[in-house]
C-alpha positions in Angstrom: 0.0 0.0 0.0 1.1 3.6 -0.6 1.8 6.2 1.5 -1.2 8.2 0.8 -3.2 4.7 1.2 -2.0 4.1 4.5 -2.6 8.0 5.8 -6.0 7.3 4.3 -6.5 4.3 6.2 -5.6 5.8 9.4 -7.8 8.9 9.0 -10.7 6.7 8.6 -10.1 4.3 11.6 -9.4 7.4 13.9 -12.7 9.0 12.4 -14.5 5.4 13.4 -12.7 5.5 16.7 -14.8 8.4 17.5 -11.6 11.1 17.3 -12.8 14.6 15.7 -11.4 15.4 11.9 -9.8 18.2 13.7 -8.1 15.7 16.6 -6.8 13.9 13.5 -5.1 16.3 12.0 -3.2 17.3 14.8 -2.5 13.9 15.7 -1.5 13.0 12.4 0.6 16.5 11.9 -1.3 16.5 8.3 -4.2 19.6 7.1 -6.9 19.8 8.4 -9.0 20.4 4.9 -7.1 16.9 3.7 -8.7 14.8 6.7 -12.0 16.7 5.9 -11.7 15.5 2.8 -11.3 12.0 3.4 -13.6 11.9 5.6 -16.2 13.6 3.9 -15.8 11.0 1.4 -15.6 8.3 3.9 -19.1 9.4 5.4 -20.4 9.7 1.3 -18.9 7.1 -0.7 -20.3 3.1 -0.1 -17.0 2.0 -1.2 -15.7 1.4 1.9 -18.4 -1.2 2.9 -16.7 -4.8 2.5 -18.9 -7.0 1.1 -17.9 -10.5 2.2 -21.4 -12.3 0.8 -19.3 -14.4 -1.5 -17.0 -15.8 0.8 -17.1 -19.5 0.9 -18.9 -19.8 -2.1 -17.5 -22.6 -3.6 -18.8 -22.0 -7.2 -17.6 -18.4 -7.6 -14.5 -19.6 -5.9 -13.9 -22.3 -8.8 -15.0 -19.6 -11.5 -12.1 -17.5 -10.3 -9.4 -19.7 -9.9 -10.6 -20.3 -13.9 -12.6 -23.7 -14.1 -14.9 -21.8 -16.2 -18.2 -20.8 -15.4 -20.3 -22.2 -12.3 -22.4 -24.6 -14.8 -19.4 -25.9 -15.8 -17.9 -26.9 -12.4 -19.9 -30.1 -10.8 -19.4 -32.5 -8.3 -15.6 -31.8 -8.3 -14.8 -32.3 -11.7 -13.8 -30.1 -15.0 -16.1 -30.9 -17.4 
């Protein structure tokens, strides 16, 4: 991850820790409009919500290691 990745990702867990954009900053030593920012489009932006619904699912597991499409994946062999 980058280095404006990884100040991203810590604005947003201080924000979700309940500190104030304006405590980040001066925690962070970073501007105050930057962590505004962020978190503006932290609070805006659905991006941020991991969606795990397809974890353990076997067929779209076997469809992305490329065995083809679900239909073509049964009963553990490669048709």
């Amino acid at each position: 991850m980058g280095y404006f990745s990884n100040v991203q990702e810590q604005i947003v867990e201080l924000f979700e820790d309940g500190w104030s954009p304006l405590e980040v900053a001066r925690m962070l030593k970073i501007d105050f409009a930057d962590v505004n920012y962020v978190v503006h489009n932290y609070l805006n932006d659905d991006s941020y919500d991991y969606d795990d619904s397809m974890d353990g699912d076997f067929d779209s597991a076997m469809t992305s290691a490329g065995y083809g499409m679900d239909e073509d994946y049964v009963e553990g062999e490669y048709l």
